[in-house]
Backbone bond lengths (Angstrom), bond angles and torsions (degrees), N, CA, C in turn:
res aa  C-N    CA-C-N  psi(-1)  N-CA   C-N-CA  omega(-1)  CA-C   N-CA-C  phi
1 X - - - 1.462 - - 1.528 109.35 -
2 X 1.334 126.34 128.67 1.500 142.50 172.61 1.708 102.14 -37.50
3 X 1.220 144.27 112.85 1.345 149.80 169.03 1.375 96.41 -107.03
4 X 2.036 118.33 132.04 1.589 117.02 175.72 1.755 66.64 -125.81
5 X 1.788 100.57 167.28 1.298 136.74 140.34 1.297 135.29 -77.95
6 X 1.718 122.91 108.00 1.124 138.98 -135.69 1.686 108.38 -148.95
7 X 1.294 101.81 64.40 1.338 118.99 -162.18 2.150 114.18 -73.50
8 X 1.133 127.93 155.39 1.184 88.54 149.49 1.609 114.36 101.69
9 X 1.544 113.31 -4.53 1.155 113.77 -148.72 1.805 111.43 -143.05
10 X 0.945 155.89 120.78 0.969 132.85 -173.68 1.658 123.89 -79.72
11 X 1.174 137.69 84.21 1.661 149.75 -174.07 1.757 96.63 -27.53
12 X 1.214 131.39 114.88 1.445 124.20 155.46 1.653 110.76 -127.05
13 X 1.233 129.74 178.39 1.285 124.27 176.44 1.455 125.15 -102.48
14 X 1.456 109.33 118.29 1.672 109.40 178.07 1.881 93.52 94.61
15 X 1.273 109.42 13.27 1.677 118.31 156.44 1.161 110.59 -80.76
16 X 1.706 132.45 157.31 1.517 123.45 148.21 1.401 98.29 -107.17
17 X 1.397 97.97 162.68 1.293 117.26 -153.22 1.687 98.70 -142.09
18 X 1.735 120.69 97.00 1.541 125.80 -159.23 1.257 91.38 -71.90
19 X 1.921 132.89 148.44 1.036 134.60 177.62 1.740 96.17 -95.81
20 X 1.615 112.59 154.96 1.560 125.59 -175.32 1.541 93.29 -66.93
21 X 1.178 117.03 171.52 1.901 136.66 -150.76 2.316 88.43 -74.59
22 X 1.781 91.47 -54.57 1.260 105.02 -172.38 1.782 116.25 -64.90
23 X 1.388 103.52 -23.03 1.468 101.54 171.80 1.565 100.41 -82.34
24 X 1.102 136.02 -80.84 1.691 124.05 147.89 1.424 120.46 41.50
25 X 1.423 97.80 -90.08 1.392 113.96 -165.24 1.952 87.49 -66.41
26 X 1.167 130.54 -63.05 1.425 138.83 -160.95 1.609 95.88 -51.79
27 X 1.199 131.19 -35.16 1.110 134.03 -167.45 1.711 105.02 -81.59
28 X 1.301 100.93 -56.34 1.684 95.83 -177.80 1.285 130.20 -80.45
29 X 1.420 103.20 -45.18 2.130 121.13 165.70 1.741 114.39 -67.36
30 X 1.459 115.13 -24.54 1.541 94.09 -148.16 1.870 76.33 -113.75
31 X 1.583 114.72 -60.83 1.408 103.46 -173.39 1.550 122.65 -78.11
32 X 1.779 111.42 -11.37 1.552 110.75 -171.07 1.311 107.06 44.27
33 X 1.939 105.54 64.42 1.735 95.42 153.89 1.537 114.58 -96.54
34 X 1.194 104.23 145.05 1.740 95.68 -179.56 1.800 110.70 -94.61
35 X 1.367 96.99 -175.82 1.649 100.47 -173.74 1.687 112.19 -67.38
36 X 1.768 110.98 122.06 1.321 109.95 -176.09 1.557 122.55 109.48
37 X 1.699 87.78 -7.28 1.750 81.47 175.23 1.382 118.62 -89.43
38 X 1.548 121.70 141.63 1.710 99.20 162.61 1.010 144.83 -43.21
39 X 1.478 122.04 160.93 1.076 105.02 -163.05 1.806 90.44 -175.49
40 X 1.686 129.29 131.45 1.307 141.46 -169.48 1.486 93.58 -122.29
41 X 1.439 124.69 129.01 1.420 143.77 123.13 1.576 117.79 -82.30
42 X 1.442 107.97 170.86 1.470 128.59 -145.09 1.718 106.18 -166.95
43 X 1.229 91.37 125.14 2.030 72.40 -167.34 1.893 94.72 -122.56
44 X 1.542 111.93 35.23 1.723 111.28 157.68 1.464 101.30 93.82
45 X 1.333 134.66 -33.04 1.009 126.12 -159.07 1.385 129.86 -108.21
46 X 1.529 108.27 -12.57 1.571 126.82 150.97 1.418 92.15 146.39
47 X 1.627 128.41 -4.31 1.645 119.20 178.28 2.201 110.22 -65.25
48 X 0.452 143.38 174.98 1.507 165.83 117.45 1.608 143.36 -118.90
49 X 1.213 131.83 126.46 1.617 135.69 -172.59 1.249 89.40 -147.66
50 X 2.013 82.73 143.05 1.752 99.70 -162.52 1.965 78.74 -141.45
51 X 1.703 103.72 146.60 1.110 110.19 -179.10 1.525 99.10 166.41
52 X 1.567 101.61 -179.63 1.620 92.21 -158.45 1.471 101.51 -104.84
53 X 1.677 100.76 155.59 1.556 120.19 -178.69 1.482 112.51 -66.18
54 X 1.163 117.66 159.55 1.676 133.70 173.33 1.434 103.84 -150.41
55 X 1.850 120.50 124.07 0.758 126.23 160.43 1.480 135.82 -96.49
56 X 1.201 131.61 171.09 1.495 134.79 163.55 1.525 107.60 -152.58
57 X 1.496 108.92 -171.30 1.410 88.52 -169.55 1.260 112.68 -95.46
58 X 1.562 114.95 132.68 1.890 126.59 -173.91 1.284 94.27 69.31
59 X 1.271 118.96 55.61 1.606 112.25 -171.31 1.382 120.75 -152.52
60 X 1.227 163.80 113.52 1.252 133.36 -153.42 2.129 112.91 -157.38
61 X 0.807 142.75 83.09 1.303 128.70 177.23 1.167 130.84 -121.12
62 X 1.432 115.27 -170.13 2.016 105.23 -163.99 1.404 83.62 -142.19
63 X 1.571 105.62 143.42 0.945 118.45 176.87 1.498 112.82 -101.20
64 X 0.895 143.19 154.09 1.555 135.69 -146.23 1.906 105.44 -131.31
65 X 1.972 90.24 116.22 1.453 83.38 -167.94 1.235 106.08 -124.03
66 X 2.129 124.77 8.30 1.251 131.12 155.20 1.229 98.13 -167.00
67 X 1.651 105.04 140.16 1.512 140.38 -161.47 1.831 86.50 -105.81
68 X 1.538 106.96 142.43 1.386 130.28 176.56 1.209 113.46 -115.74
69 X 1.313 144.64 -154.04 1.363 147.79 175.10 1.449 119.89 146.52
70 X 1.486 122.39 126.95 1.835 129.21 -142.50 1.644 60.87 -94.08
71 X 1.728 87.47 170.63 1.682 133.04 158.41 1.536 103.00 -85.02
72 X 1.478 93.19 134.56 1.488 108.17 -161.83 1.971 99.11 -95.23
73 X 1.568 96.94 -16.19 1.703 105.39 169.75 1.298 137.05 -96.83
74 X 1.557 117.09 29.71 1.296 148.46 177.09 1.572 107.21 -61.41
75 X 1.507 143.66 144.39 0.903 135.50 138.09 1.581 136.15 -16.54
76 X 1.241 102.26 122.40 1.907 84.83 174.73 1.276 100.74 -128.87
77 X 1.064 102.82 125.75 1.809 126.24 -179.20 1.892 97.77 -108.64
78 X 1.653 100.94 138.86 1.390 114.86 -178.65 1.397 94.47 -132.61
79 X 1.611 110.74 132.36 1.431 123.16 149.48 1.087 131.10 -80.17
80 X 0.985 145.29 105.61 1.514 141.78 159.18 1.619 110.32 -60.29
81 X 1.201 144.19 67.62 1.210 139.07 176.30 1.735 124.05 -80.19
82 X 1.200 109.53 107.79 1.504 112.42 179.84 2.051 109.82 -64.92
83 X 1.172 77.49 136.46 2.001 75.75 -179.07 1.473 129.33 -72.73
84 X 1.137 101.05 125.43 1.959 117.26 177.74 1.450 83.20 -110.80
85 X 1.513 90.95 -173.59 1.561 127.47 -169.51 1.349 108.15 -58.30
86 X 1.338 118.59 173.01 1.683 125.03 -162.07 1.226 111.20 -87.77
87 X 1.316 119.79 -10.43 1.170 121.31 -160.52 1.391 95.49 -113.10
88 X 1.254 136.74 -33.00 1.394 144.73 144.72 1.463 122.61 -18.56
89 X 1.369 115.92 -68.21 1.623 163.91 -125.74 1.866 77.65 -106.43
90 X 1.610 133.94 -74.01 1.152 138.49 172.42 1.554 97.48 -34.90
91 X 1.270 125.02 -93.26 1.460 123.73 -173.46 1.230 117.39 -22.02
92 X 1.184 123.05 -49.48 1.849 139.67 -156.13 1.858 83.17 -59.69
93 X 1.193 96.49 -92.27 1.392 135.72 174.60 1.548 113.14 -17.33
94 X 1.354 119.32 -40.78 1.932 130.38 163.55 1.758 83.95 -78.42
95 X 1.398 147.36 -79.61 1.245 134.75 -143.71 1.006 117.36 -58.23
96 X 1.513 131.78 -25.85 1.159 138.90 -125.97 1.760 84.40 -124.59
97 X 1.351 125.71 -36.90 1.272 107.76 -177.06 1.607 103.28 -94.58
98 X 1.659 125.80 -3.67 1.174 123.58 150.23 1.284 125.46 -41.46
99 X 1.253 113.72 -39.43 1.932 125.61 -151.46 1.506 76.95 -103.42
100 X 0.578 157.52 -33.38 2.109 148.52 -144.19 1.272 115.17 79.91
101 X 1.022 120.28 32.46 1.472 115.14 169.44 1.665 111.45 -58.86
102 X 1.226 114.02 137.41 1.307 120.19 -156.66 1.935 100.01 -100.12
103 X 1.295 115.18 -27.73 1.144 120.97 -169.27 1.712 119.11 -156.91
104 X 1.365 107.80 111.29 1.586 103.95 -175.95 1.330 108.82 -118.74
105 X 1.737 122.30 119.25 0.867 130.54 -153.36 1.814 97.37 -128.89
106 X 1.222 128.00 113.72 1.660 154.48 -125.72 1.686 95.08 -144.39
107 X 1.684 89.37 105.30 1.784 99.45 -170.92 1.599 111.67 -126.47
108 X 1.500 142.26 139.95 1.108 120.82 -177.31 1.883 98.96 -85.65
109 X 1.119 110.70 116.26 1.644 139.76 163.57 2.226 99.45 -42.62
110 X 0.954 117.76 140.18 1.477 143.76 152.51 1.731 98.44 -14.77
111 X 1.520 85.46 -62.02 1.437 94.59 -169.43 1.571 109.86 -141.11
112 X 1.149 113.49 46.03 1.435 131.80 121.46 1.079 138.34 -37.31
113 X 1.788 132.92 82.92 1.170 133.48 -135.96 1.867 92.66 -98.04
114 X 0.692 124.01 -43.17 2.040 117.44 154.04 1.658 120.03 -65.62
115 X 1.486 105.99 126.60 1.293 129.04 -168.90 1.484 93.83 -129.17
116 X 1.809 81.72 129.29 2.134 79.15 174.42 1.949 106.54 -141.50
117 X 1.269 96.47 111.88 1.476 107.14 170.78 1.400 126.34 -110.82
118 X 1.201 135.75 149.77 1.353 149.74 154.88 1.857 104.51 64.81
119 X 1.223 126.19 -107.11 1.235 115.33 -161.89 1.665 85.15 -69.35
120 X 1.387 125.81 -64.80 1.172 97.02 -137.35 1.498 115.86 -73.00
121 X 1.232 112.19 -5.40 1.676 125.43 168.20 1.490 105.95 -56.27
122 X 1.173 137.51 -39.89 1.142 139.01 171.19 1.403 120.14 -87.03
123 X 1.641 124.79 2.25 1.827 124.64 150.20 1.460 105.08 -70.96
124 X 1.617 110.49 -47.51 1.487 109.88 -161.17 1.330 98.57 -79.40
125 X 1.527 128.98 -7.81 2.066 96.62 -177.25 1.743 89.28 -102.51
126 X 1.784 110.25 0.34 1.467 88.81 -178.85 1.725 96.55 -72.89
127 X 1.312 111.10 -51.22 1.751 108.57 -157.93 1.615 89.46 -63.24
128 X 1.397 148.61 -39.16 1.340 130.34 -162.48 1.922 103.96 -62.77
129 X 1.921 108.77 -40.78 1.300 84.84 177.31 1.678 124.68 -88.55
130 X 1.225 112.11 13.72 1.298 128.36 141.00 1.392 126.04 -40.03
131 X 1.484 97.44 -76.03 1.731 103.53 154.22 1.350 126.25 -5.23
132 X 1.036 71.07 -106.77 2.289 114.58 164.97 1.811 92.73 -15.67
133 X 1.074 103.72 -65.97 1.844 94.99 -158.69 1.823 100.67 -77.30
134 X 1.069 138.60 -35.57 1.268 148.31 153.96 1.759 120.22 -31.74
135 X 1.650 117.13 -59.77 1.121 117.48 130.83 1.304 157.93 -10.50
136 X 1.712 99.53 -87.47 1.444 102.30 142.35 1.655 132.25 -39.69
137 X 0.751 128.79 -61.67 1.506 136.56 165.99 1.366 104.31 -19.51
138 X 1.288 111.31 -75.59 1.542 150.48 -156.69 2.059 83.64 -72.56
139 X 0.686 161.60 -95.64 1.548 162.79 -95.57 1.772 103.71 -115.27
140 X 1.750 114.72 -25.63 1.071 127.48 -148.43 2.002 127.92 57.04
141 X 1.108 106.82 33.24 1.674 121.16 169.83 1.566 99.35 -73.85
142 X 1.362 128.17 133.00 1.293 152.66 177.11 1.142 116.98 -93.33
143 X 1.268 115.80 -22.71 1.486 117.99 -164.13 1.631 97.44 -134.44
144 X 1.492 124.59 124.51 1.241 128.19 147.96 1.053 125.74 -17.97
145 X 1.745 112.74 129.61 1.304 111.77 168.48 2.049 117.05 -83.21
146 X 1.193 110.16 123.83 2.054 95.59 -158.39 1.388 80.62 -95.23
147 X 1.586 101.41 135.80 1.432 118.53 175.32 1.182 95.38 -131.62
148 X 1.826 115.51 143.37 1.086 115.25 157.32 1.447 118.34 -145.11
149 X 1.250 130.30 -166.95 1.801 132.31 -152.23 1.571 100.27 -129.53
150 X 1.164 116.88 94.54 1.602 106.49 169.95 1.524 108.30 -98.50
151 X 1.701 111.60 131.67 1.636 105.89 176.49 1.650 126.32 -57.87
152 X 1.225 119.97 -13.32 1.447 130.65 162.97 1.020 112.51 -143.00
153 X 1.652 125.42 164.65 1.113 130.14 149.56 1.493 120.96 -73.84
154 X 1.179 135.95 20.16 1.437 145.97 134.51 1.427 109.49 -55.12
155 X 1.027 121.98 -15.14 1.899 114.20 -158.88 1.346 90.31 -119.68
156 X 1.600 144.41 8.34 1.228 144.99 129.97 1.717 111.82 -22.48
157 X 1.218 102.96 77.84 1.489 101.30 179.41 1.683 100.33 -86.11
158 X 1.781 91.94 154.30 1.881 119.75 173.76 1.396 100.53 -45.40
159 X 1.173 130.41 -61.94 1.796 136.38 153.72 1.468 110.89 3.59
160 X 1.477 105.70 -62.17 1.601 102.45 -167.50 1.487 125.19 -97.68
161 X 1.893 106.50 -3.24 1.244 104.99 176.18 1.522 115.95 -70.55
162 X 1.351 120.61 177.72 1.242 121.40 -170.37 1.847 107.32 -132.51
163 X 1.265 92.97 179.74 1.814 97.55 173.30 1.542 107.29 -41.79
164 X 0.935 108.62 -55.63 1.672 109.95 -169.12 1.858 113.64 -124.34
165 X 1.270 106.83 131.14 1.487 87.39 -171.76 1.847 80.53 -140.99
166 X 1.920 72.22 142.74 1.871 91.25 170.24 1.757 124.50 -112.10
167 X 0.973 102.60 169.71 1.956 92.59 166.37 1.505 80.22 -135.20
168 X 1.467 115.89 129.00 1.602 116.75 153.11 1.213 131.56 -74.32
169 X 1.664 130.11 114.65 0.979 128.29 -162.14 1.646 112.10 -131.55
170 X 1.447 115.37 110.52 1.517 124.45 177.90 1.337 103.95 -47.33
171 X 1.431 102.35 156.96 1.951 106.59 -172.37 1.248 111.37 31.86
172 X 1.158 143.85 5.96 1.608 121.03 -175.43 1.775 100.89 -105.88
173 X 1.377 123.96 146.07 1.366 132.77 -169.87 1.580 105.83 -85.20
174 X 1.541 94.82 146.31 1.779 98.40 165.92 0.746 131.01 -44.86
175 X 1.801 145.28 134.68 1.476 133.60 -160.72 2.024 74.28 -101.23
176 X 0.873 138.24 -8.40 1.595 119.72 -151.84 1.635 99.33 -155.20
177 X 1.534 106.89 135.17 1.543 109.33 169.12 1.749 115.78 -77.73
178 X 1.101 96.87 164.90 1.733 88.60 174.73 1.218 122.84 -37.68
179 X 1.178 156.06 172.82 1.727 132.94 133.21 1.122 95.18 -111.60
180 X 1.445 124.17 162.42 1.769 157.54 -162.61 1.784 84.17 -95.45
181 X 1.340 136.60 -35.52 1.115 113.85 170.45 1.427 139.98 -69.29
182 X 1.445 117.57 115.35 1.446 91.73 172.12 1.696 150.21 -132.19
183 X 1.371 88.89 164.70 2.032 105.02 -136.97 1.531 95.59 -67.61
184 X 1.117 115.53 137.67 1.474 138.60 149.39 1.501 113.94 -23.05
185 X 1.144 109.98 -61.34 1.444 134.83 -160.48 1.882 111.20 -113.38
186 X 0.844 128.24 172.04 1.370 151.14 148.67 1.414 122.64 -171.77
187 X 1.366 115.07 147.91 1.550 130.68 162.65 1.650 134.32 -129.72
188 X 1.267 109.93 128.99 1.561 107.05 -173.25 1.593 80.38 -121.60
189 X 1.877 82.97 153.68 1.303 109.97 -171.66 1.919 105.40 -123.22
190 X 1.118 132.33 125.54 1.079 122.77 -155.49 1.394 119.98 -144.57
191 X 1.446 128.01 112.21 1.214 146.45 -127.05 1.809 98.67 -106.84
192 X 1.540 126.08 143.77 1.224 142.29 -149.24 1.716 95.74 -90.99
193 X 1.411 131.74 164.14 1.353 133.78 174.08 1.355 119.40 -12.73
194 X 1.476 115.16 -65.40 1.603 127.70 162.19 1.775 123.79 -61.38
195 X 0.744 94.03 10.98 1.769 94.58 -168.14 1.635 140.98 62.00
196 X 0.830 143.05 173.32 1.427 124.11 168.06 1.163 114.71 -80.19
197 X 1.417 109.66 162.27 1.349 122.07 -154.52 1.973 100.62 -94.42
198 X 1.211 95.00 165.14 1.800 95.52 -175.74 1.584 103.30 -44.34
199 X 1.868 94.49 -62.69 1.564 103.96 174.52 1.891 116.05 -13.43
200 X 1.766 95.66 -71.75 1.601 99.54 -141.63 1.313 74.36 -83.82
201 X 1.450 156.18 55.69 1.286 146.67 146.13 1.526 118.07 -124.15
202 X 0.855 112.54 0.37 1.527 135.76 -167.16 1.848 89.12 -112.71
203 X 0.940 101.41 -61.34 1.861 111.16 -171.82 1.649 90.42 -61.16
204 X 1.001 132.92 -55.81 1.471 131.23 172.63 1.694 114.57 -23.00
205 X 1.544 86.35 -76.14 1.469 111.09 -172.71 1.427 103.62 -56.69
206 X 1.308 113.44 -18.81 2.172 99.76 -176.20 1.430 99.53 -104.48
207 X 1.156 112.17 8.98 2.175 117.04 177.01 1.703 80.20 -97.83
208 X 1.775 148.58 -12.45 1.593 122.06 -165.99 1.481 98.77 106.68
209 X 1.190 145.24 -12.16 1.527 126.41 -165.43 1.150 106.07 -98.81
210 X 1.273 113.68 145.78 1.363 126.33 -178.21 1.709 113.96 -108.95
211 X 1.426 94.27 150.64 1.558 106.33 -176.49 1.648 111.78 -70.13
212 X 1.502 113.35 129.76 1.390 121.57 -163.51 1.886 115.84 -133.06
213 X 1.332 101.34 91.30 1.993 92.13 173.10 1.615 108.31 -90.27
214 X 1.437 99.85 120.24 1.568 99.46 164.71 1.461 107.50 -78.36
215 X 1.421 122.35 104.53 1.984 115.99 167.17 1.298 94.19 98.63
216 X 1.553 124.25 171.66 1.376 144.79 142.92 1.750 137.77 -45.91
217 X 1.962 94.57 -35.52 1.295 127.53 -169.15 1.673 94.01 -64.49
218 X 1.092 117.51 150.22 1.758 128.76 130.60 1.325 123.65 -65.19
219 X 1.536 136.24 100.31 1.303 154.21 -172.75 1.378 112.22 -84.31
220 X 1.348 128.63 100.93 1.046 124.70 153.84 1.603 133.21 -33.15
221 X 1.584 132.37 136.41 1.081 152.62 -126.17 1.908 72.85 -78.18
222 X 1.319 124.02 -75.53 1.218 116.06 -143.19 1.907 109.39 -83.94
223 X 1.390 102.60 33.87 1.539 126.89 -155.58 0.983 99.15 -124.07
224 X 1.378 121.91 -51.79 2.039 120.12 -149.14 1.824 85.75 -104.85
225 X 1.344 149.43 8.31 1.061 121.39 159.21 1.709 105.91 -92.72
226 X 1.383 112.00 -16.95 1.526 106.51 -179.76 1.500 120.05 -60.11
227 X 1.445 94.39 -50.34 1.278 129.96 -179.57 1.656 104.12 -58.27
228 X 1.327 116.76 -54.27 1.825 108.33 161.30 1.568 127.51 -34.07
229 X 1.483 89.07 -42.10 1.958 94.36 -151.44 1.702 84.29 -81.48
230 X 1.310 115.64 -46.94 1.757 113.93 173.33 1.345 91.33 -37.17
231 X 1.023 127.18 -101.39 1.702 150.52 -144.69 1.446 83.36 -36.66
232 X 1.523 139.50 -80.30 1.523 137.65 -159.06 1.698 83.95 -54.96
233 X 1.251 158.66 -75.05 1.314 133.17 -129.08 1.424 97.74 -82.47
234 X 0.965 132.13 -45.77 1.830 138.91 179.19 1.433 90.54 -39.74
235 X 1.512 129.61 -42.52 1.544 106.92 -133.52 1.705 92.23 -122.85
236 X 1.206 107.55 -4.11 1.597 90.68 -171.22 2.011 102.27 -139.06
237 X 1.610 98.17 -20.50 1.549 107.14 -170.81 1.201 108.74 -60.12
238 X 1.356 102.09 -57.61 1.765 88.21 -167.13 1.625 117.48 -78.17
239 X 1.127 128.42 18.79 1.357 128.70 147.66 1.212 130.31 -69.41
240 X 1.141 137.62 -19.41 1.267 156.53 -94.96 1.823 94.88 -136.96
């Protein structure tokens, strides 16, 4: 079923609900739905209403004939992802709001060979929440994935840690066995081509995080956070 982003609005039943210019055009030029087909909006925040389209000309809306709404007691998994290349950073950013990652948080690494300030810091979080709503659409996620840009991983504030927080570390052993309890929260922290530096692993470890290998393998940078948010939903989500 066609899903647009429809922010902004309050969802009621037997309301219409006008679709934005860009859902519009996508709706009439790109998918050719005609008058009467279904059709679900989503306005980011965990609402959904699905009901059928009506057109006019440059004109397009759904009339709303059942309202949805996510569980607000879902797992929330946070990435800490140190920044690689753009084309990297794109992938992360579609996978990551695939899996439910609840929060992706985009840091320049020691040795983080991409640095992003001022204008162009503000192209790349425009196209990432580009992403994000494209995604969503595409996966059926209701709720935004919130990403944001901290200039170091020093600025990892107490604020954003969670129940359980990891640093992923190649060859290095689990500081902790599983526990049978399970956490509200989790966070992986995830280090650029070269890895993190002694520094930002040491600074980790005195914020509470513990050292974490997913597998035997060496995981590539834009690999081992996917591979996190899997591993936390397999292992703790559906309890939840």
């Amino acid at each position: 079923m066609p899903r647009f982003y429809v922010p902004d609005v309050s969802y009621e039943i037997g309301s219409e609900i006008p679709l934005p210019p860009n859902s519009v055009h996508h709706a009439m030029r790109v998918l050719r739905m005609r008058e009467g087909d279904e059709a679900e909006i989503f306005d980011g925040k965990g609402n959904s209403a699905r009901g059928k389209i009506h057109f006019s000309k440059d004109y397009a809306s759904v009339f709303i004939e059942k309202i949805s709404h996510e569980e607000n007691d879902t797992l929330k998994i946070v990435l800490a992802q140190s920044l690689v290349s753009n084309e990297k950073m794109d992938w992360i950013v579609e996978k990551a709001c695939e899996l439910g990652v609840s929060k992706l948080i985009v840091f320049p690494a020691e040795r983080s060979e991409i640095k992003l300030t001022g204008e162009k810091l503000e192209k790349r979080l425009q196209r990432w929440s580009k992403i994000i709503l494209s995604s969503c659409e595409q996966c059926k996620r209701n709720s935004l994935l919130d990403i944001r840009f901290l200039p170091s991983l020093k600025s990892l504030s107490d604020d954003i840690v969670c129940e359980r927080n990891y640093v992923l570390c190649p060859s290095s052993p689990n500081t902790e066995k599983e526990s049978l309890a399970v956490p509200k929260s989790v966070m992986f922290v995830i280090g650029p081509e070269g890895g993190l530096s002694n520094n930002e692993i040491s600074l980790l470890l005195e914020k509470g995080f513990l050292r974490k290998q997913l597998g035997d393998l060496v995981l590539r940078t834009e690999t081992a956070g996917i591979v996190a948010a899997a591993y936390a939903q397999t292992l703790w989500s559906w309890k939840n």
